[in-house]
C-alpha positions in Angstrom: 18.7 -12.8 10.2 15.4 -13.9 9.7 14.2 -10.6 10.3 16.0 -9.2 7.6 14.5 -12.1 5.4 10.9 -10.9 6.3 11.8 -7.2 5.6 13.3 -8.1 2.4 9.7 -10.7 1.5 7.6 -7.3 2.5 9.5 -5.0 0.5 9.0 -7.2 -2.7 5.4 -7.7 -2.0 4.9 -3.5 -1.3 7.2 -2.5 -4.6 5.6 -4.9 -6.8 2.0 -3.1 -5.6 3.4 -0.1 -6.1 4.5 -1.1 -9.4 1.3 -2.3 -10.5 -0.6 0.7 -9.2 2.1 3.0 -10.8 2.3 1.6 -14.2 -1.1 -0.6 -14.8 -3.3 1.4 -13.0 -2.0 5.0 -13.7 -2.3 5.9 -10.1 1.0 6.1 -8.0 0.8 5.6 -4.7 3.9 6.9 -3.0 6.1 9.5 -4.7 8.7 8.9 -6.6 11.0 9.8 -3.4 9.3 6.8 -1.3 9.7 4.6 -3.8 13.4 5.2 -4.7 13.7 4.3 -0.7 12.0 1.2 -0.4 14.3 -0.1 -3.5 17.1 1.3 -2.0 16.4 -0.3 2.0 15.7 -3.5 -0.4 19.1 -3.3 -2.0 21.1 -2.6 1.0 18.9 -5.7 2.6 20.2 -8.1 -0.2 24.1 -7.1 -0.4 
């Protein structure tokens, strides 16, 4: 269980970079593929 709370902390703090780089910065970081799996590992984590 706690594991899974890390994973989930870690997944918020990699998407919200990836966010940032993606939309401030102009400069993805991971394709749109990647990212569609980290929000999707970060759902399943949360339900």
């Amino acid at each position: 269980m706690r594991m899974s709370k890390t994973r989930i902390e870690d997944l918020k703090k990699e998407i919200e970079a990836h966010n940032r780089a993606y939309y401030l910065d102009d400069a993805p970081l991971i394709s749109d593929y990647d990212y569609d799996q980290l929000i999707k590992e970060l759902i399943d984590l949360e339900t």
